[in-house]
C-alpha positions, -999 to 999 in steps of 0.1 A, spaced: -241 53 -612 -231 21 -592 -234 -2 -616 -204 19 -641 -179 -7 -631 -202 -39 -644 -206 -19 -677 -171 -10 -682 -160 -41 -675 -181 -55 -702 -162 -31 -726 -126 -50 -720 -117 -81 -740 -121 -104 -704 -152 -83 -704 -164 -94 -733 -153 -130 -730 -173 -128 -699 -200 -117 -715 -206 -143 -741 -201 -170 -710 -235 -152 -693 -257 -147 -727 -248 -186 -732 -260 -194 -700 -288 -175 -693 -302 -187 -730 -303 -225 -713 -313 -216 -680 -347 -199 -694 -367 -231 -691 -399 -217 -685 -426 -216 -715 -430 -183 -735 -459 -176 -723 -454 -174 -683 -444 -147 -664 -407 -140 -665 -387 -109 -646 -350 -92 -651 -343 -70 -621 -312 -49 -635 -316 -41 -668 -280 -49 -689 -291 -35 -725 -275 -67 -745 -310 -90 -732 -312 -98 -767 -285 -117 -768 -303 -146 -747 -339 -138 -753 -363 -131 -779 -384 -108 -766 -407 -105 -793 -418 -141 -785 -414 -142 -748 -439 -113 -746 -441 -115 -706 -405 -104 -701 -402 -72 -681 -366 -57 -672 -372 -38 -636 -343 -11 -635 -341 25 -616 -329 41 -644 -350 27 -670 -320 5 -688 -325 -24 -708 -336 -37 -744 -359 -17 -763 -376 -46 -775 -388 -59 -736 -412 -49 -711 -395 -21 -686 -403 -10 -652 -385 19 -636 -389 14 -598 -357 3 -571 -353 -35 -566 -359 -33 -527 -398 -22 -535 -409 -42 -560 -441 -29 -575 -459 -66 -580 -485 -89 -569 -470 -113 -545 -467 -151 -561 -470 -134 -595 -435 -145 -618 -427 -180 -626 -389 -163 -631 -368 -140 -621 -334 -130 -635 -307 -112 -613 -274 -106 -634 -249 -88 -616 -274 -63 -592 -271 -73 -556 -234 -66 -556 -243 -27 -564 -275 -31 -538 -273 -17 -506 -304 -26 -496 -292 -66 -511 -309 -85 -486 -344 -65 -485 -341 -73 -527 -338 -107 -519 -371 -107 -494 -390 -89 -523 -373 -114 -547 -391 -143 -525 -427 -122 -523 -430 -122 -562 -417 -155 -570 -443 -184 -572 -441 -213 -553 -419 -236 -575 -410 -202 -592 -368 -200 -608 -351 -176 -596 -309 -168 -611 -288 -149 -599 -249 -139 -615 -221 -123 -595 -184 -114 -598 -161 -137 -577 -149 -116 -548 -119 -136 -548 -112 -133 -587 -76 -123 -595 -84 -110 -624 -117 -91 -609 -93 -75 -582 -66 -62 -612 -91 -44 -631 -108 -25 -600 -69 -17 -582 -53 -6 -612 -78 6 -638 -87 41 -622 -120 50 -646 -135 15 -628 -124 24 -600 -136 58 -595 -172 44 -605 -170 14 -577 -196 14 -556 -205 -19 -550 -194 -51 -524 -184 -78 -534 -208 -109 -520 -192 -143 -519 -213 -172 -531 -214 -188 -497 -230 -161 -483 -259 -160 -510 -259 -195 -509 -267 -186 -472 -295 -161 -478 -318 -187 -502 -312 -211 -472 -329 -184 -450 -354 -178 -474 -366 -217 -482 -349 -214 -517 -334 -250 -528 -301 -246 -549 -305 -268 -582 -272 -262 -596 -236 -235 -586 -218 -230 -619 -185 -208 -626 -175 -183 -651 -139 -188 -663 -124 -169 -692 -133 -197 -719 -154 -220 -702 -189 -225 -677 -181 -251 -650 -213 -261 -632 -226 -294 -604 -260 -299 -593 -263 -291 -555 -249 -258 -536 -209 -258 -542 -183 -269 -567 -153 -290 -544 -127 -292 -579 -107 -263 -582 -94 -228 -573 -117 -196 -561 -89 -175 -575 -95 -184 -612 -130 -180 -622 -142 -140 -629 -180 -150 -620 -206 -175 -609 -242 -181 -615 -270 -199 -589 -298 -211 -600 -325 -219 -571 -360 -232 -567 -386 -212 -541 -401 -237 -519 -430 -233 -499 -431 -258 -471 -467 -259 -451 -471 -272 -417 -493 -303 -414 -513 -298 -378 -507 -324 -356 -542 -340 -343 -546 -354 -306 -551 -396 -312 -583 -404 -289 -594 -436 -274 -558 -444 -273 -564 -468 -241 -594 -483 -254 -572 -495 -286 -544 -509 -267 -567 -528 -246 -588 -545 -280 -558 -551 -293 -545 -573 -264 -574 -588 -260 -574 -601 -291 -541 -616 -285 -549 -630 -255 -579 -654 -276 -555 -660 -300 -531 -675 -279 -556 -696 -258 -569 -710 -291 -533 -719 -300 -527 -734 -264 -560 -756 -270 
């Protein structure tokens, strides 16, 4: 299973510390009322931990192997494939899946499909520059062995919304005792090396083209409107 390494990782104490960071997090990014449509595509098993699913009833964890909290909605189907209506969630939730995806970008296409127009979408990943990220994959061989993921920059992903008319709203950064976050696409303060994770938080927009009409009679307007200042100025002269 790809996603071993995530799950182990959650089991040491920067793990852990990591972990509390995300629940925190993802508790104050849910903005959207209990009753719309909201979707987790990779299913963690500690959702309870930021939701209440027995009150946000519309909460469904997507997953290919069926993980996540009893208490929510599951569907067992691959994220590239999506089984729903297109413009059907007003949220989706990615923690820590499109690292383990190798179909990433395909996920992110479906990702646009289901997400309303105005729809949030979040995404969490490991810092592929994190020193502390790289230690535990080079030197703890039980992680290692169950790697099978790439590591995606946030530039890059920041890339992909760009490509698919997604506006970033805020970039934050997961260090070991503390969430750094800035509206807009990057945070300038600081060193890539330091913080284990980040988290994006985007908007889908849906820009339509207004059709341009041809203007007609545009001689016959220039012409009134000289005229008109012609008799104004020989009224003026007299």
């Amino acid at each position: 299973m790809k996603r071993n390494f995530l799950f182990a990782w959650y089991q040491t104490p920067r793990g852990k510390l990591l972990k509390d960071l995300e629940a925190e997090y993802l508790k104050k990014s849910i903005t959207v009322s209990c009753k719309q449509n909201i979707l987790q595509i990779g299913g963690l098993g500690w959702e309870s931990e930021f939701i209440d699913c027995s009150l946000y009833k519309s909460y469904t964890v997507l997953d290919a192997k069926g993980l996540g909290c009893d208490k929510a909605q599951k569907i067992q189907s691959k994220a590239y494939c999506l089984p729903l209506r297109t413009d059907s969630m007003d949220m989706i939730i990615v923690p820590h899946l499109l690292e383990f995806d190798t179909h990433r970008f395909q996920t992110m296409r479906e990702i646009e499909r289901v997400l309303k127009p105005e729809g949030l979408l979040v995404i969490l990943n490991f810092n592929p520059w994190s020193l502390w990220v790289r230690y535990q994959f080079l030197w703890d061989k039980k992680m290692a062995d169950s790697w099978g993921g790439h590591f995606i920059s946030r530039a890059r992903v920041l890339d992909w919304l760009k490509l698919l008319n997604f506006e970033v709203s805020m970039s934050s950064e997961f260090k070991l005792d503390s969430i750094s976050s800035k509206q807009g696409k990057l945070i300038k303060y600081g060193h890539t090396f330091f913080f284990t994770a980040y988290g994006i938080k985007a908007i889908k927009r849906r820009y339509n083209i207004i059709p341009l009409t041809p203007i007609k009679n545009m001689n016959t307007r220039l012409s009134l409107i000289n005229s008109l200042n012609s008799v104004a100025q020989i009224k003026k002269h007299d």
